[in-house]
C-alpha positions in Angstrom: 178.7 83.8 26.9 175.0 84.5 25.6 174.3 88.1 24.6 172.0 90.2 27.3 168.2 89.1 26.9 165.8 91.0 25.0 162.7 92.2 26.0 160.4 90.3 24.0 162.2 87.1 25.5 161.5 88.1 28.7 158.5 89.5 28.4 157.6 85.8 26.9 159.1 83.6 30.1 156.9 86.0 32.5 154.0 84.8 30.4 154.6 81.3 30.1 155.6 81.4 34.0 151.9 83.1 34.8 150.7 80.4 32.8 151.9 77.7 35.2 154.1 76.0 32.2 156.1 73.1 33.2 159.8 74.0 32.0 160.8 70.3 32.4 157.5 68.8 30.6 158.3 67.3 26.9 155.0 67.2 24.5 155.3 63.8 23.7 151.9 63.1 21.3 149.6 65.2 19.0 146.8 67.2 21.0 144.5 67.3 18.0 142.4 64.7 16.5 143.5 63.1 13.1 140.5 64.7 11.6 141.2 67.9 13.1 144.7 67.8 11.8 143.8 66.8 8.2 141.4 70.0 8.2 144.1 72.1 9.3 146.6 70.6 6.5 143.6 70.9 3.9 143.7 74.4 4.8 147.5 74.9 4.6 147.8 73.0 1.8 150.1 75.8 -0.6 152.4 76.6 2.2 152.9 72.9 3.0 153.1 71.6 -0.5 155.7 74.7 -0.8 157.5 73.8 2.6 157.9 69.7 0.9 158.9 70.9 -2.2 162.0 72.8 -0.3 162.9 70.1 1.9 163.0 66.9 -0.9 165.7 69.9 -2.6 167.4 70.4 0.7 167.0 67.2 2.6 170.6 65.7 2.2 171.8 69.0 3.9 169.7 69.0 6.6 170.8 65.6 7.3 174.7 66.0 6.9 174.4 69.1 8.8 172.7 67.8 12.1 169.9 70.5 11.0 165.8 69.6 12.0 163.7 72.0 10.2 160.0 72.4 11.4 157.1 74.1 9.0 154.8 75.6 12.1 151.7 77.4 11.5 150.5 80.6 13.2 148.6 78.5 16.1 152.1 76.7 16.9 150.6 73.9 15.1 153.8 71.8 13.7 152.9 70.7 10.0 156.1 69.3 8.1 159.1 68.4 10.0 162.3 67.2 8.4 166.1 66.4 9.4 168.7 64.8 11.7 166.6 63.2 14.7 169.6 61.1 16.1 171.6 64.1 17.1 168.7 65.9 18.4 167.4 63.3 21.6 165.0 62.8 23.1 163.4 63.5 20.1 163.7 60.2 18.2 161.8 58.5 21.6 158.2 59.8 20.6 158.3 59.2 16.7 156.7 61.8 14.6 156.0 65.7 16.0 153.5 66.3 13.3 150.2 67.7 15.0 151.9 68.8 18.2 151.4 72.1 19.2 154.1 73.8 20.1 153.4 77.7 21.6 153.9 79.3 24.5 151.3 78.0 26.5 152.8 74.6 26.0 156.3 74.8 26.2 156.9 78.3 27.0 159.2 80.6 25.3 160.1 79.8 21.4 161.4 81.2 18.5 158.9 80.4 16.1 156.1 82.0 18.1 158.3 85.4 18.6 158.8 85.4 14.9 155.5 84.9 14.0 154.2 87.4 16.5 157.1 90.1 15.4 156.7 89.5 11.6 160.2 89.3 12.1 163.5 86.6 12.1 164.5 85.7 15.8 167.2 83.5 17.0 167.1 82.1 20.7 170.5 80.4 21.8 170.3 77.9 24.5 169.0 78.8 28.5 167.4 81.6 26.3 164.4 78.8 25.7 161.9 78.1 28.8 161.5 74.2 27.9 164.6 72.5 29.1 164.7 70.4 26.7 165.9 73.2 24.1 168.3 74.6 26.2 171.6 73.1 24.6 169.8 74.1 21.0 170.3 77.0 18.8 166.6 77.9 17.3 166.6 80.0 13.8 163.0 81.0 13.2 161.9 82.9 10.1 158.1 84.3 9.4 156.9 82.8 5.8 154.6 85.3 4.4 151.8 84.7 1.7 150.9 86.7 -1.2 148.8 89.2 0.7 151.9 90.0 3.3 150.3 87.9 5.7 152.4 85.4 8.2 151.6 82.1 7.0 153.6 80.2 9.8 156.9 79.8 10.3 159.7 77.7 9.5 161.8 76.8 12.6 166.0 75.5 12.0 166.8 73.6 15.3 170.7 73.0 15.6 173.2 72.1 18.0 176.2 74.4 18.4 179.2 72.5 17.4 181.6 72.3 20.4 185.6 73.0 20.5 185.9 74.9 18.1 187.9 78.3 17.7 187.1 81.7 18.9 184.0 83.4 17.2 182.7 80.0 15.8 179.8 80.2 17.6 178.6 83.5 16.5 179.2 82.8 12.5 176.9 79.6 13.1 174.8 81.5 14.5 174.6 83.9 11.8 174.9 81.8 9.0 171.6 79.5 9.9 169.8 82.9 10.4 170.6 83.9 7.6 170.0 80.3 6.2 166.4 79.7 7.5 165.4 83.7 6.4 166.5 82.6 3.0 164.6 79.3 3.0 161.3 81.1 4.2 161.8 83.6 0.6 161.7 80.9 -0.9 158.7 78.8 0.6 157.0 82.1 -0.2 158.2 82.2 -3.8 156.8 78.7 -4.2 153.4 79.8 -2.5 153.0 82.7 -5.4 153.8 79.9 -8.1 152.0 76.9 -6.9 148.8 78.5 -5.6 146.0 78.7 -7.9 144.7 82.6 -8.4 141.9 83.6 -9.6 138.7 85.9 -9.0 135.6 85.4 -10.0 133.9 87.6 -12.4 131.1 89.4 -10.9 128.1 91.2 -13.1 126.0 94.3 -12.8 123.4 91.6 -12.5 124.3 90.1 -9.4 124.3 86.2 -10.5 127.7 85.3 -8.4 129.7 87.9 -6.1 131.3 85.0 -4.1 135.0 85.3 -4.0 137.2 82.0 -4.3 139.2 80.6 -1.8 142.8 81.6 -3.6 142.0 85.1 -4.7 144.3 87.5 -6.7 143.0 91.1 -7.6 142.9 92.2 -11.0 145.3 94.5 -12.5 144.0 97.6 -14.4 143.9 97.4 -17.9 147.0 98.9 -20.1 149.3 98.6 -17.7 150.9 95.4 -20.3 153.9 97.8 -21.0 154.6 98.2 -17.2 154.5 94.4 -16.4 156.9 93.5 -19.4 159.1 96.5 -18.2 159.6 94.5 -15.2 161.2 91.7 -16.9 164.8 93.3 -16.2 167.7 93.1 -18.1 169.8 94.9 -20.8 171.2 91.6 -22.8 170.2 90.6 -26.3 168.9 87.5 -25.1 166.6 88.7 -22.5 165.4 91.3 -24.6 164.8 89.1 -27.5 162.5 86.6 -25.2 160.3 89.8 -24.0 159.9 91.2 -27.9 158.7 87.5 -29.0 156.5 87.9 -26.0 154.8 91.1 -26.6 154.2 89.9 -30.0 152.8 86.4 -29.3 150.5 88.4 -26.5 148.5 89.6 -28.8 147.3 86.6 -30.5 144.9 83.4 -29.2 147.2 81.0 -29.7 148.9 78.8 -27.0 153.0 79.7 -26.0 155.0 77.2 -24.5 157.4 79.4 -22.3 160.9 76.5 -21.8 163.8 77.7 -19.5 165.5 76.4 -16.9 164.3 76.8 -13.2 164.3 79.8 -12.3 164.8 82.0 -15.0 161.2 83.6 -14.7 158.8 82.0 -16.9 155.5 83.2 -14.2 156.7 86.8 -14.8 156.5 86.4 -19.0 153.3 84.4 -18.2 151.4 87.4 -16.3 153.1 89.9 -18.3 151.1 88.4 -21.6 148.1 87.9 -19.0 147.9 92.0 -18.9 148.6 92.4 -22.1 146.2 90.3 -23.8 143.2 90.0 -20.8 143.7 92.2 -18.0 140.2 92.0 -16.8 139.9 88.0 -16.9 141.4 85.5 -14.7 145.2 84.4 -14.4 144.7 80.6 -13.0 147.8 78.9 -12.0 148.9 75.0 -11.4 152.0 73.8 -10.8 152.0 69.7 -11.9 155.6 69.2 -9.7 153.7 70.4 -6.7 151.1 68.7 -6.9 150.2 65.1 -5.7 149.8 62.7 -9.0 146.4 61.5 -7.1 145.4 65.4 -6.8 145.8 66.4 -10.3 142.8 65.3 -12.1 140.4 66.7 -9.4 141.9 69.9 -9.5 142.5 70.2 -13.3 138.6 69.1 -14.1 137.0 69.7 -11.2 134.5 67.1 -9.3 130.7 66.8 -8.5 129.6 66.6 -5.0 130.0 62.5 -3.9 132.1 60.8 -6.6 134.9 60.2 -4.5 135.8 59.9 -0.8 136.4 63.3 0.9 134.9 64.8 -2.2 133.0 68.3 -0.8 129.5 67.3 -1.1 128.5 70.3 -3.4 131.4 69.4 -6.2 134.3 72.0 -6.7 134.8 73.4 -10.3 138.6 73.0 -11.5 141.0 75.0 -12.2 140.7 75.4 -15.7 136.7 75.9 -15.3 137.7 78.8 -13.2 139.9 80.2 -16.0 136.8 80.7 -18.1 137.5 84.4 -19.6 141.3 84.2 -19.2 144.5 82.5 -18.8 144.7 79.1 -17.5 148.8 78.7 -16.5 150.4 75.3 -16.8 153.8 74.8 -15.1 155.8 71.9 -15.3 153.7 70.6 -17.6 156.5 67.8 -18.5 155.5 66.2 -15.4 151.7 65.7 -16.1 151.0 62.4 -15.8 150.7 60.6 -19.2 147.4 59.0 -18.6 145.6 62.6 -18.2 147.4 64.2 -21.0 144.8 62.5 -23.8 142.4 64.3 -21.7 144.2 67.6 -21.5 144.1 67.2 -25.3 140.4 67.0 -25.9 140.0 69.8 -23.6 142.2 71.9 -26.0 140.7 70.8 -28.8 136.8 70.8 -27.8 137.4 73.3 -25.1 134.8 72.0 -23.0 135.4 70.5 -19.8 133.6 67.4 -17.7 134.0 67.4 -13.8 134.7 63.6 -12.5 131.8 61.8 -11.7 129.6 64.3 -14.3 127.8 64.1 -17.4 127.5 67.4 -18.7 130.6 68.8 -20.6 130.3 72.9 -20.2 132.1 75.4 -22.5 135.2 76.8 -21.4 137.4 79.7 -23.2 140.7 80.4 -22.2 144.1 80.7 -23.9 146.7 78.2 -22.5 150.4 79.2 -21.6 152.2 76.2 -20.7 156.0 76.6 -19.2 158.7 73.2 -18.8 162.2 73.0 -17.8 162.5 69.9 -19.8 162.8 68.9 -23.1 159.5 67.8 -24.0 160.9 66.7 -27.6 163.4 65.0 -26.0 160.1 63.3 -24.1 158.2 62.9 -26.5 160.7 60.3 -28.7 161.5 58.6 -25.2 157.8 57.9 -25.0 157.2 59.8 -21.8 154.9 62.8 -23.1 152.4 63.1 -26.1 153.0 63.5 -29.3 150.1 65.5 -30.3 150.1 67.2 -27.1 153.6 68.3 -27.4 152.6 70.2 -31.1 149.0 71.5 -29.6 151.0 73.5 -26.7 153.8 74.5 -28.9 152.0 76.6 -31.2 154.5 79.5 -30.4 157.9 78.9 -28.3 159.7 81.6 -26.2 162.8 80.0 -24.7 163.9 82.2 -21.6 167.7 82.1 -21.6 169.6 80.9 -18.4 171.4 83.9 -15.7 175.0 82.7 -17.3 174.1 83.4 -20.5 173.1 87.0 -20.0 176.0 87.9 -17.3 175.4 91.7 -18.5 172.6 91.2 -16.2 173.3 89.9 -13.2 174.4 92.8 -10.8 171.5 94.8 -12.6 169.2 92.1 -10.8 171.1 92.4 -7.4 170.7 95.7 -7.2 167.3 95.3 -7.8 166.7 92.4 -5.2 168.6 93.9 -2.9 166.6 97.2 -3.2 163.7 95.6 -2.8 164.4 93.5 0.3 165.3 96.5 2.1 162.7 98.5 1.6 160.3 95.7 2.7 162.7 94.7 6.0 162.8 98.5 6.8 166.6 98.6 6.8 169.5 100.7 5.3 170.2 99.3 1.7 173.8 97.9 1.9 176.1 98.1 -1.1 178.3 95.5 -3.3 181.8 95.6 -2.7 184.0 95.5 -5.9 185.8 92.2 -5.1 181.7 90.8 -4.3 180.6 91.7 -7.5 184.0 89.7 -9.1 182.5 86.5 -7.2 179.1 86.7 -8.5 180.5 87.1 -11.8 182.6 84.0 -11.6 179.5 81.7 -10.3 176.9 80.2 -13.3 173.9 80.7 -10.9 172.5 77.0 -11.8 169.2 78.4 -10.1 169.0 81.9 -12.4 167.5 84.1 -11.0 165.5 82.9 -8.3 168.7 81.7 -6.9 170.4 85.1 -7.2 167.8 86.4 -5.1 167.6 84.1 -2.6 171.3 85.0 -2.3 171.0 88.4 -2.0 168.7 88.2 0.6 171.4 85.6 2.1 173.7 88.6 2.3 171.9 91.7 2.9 171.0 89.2 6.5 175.0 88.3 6.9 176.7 91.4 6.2 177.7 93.9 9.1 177.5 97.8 8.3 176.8 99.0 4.8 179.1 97.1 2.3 178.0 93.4 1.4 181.3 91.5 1.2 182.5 87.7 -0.5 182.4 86.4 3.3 178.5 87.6 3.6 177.4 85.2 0.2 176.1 81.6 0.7 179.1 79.6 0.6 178.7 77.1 -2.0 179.5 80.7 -4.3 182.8 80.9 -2.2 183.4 77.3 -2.5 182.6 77.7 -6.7 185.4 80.3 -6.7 188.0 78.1 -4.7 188.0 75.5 -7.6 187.7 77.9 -10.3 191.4 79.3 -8.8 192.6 75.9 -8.5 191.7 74.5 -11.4 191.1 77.2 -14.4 189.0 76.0 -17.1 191.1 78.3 -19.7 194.4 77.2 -17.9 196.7 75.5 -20.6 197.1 71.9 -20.5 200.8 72.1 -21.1 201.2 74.0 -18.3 199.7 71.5 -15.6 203.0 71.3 -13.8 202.8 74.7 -12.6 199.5 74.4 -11.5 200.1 71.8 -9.1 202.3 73.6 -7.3 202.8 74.1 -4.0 203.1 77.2 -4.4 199.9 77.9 -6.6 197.7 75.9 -3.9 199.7 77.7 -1.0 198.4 81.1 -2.7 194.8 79.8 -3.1 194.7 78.6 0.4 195.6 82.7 1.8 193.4 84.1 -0.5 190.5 82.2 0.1 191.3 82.1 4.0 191.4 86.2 3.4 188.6 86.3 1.9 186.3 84.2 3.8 187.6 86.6 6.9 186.8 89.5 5.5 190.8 90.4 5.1 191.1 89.9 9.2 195.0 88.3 9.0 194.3 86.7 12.7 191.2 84.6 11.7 192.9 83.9 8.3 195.7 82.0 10.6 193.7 80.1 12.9 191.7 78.7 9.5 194.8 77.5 7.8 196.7 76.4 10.9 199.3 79.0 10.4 200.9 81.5 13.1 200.5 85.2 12.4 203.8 85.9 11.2 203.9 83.0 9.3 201.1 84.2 7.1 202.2 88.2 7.0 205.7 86.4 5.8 203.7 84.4 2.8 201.3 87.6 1.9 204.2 89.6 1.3 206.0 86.1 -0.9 203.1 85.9 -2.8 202.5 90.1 -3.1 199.0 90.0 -1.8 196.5 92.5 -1.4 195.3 93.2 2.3 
């Protein structure tokens, strides 16, 4: 029933046998101290704010699916944990896992620890686990890697297989919440890039400071503005009318408000005018959704050493004191909390800036770019955002237009991701089939781009051999095209009668059932209940394509 074991599998029971490890123990409490797990979650602070930010999107499904989901870090260390603990016993007995570590010396063979130590996805099914306790489990691990290509930790789908059900079930679950958790560790590591603050600090001939901070990105050479825009793809008039307003504004001191929905790329406009207008100066970044409401104030202004508890005793400058010389990047800005924006103001204004619990306001020059996907005018007559704030940031406006509006676009950015993907996984680049590229044409993308990519790299991890079929997307885009057959949005009203058909449903059932198959007639007739001559007898009714 299980595939032949690999050799890192084995290689890892060997080890964990050596080791003495108990296959029948269950880590039941945390082995660190609480202080020696809030250092460790200080330190992992973007990947778990990242991992949270995920999860409150994707917690419902987790839930309704019987999914746990674990955020692990490279020592086995479990740091976030989220999903359906009633299905998954014995589990719910010892209350929360966070601060248990989980590795090979404790409870032998894993999946997280083989993915983190392979930089690689890995899937263990079952007796393939050392712990008992696993062995009725299905364990999807994926590696999350930070900016620098480094493994981060992990993220770790635990799942039951569903039982009595058809022939070759088990293997498209087992593919699908591969492919699921792979695409949910892209996008932990697309939050890292946005949320983390970057910045490096300037260093003289003289020698004053050649410390490095903590979240460090390197500078990129001067001139090369035109190359950064020219990543912004796209061939529509919309897009290209956003990047000409952008190029222009770049050159001037003023503040730009980037609005667009999520996803649609507002970072990539903001470091594009970053190179074009200070290449050599810092690109600081701060994400107010991602950030604790507490948090904010500390790491917008900064703090001297003692003014609050668990302050570091010799102060930390802020984030916009460490944009001195460059661009200081807000995003989200609608969700600032009201009571700071007066003081975001002044700073604007004064451009000086006071750490909490100091006296001394130091001078600060930077050039703000703010980016929402709200409608901060909108907020501001509901009361919930500043007026004056509102017209200090939105000095000049570029409004990044939505994937569905620029459709020219969209298989220009697959090929793109898609490329891209495969030359970092080291795999053979597999190609859009024509009836694919008619279902990502039919779907809006409400996540834009950051969406479409997640969903290319959804397919490039489904598909089998070199053509990326409707089967191999994430299913929600199948599901989209189902109810765009059955219910047309340009289908006349007078004509309702004849799409409630039988007939018309009947069709949409085969086609979809075809589809989600891959064209195989046999599976197509186990999924609607039909026998196989049944359904040839209705393909060749209905003159459909095999």
């Amino acid at each position: 029933q299980f595939p032949e074991i690999s050799r890192p599998v084995a290689d890892s029971w060997l080890r964990a046998r050596m080791r003495g490890v108990d296959p029948y123990k269950v880590v039941k409490k945390p082995q660190l101290t609480e202080q020696e797990l809030q250092e460790i979650r200080h330190d992992k602070e973007p990947l778990i704010a990242a991992t949270e930010a995920l999860i409150n999107r994707l917690k419902n499904i987790l839930n309704d699916c019987g999914y746990i989901l674990y955020l692990i870090d490279p020592d086995g260390i479990i740091l976030v944990h989220e999903g359906d603990w009633k299905r998954n016993r014995p589990f719910p007995e010892y209350g929360s896992r966070v601060g248990i570590i989980a590795n090979e010396e404790t409870i032998g063979t894993n999946a997280h620890e083989l993915s983190i130590n392979l930089k690689r996805p890995v899937q263990l099914l079952g007796p393939e686990h050392y712990a008992v306790v696993f062995q009725n489990n299905i364990a999807s691990a994926a590696p999350v890697f930070d900016a620098d290509r480094q493994v981060a930790g992990a993220l770790l789908l635990l799942s039951r297989p569903c039982e009595g059900e058809k022939d070759g079930f088990l293997t498209r679950q087992c593919k699908s919440e591969l492919a699921l958790v792979v695409s949910m560790a892209s996008a932990v590591a697309a939050e890292m890039v946005l949320c983390r603050p970057r910045v490096k600090v300037q260093t003289s001939s003289m020698g004053k400071d050649k410390s490095v901070l903590p979240a460090v990105k390197e500078r990129r050479p001067a001139g090369s503005a035109g190359a950064v825009f020219n990543k912004i793809i796209g061939e529509s008039e919309a897009i290209k009318k956003a990047v000409k307003l952008a190029r222009k504004f770049a050159q001037s001191r003023e503040n730009i408000l980037l609005t667009g929905e999520s996803g649609t790329g507002k970072e990539i406009f903001a470091e594009a005018i970053h190179q074009y207008y200070c290449p050599d100066g810092p690109f600081v970044v701060v994400n107010c959704a991602a950030m604790p409401r507490d948090l904010i104030a500390s790491e917008l202004f900064g703090y001297e050493g003692g003014s609050f508890t668990g302050a570091e005793r010799r102060g930390r400058p802020g984030k916009i004191e460490l944009a001195d010389g460059g661009i200081f990047f807000l995003d989200e800005i609608g969700d600032m909390p009201l009571e700071l924006q007066p003081v975001l103001l002044r700073v604007l204004e004064n451009k000086q800036v006071t750490r909490i619990g100091g006296c001394t306001a130091k001078k600060v020059d930077f050039r703000l770019i703010a980016a929402t996907n709200q409608n901060l005018y909108q907020m501001v007559l509901e009361n919930k955002f500043r007026e004056d704030l509102y017209y200090r940031l939105s000095v000049l406006n570029i409004h990044i237009p939505p994937l569905r509006e620029r459709k020219e676009d969209i298989i220009l950015l697959c090929d793109y991701f898609i490329e891209e993907y495969c030359q970092e996984a080291g795999r053979p680049r597999p190609q859009l089939s024509r009836e694919t590229v008619e279902y990502i044409l039919a779907y809006d993308w409400p996540g834009n781009v950051r969406q479409l990519k997640n969903a290319m790299i959804y397919a490039v991890n489904v598909c089998q051999g070199q053509i990326i079929t409707p089967q191999d997307l994430p299913q929600n885009i199948i599901l989209d095209k189902v109810r765009h057959r059955l219910y047309p949005s340009h289908f006349p009203v007078d004509s309702i009668g004849e799409l409630l058909q039988i007939s018309h449903l009947e069709k949409t059932a085969i086609q979809t059932a075809l589809t989600y198959t891959n064209r195989c007639v046999p599976e197509a007739a186990k999924l609607l209940g039909l026998s196989r001559s049944t359904l040839y007898r209705k393909i060749k009714e209905y003159n459909i394509t095999l």
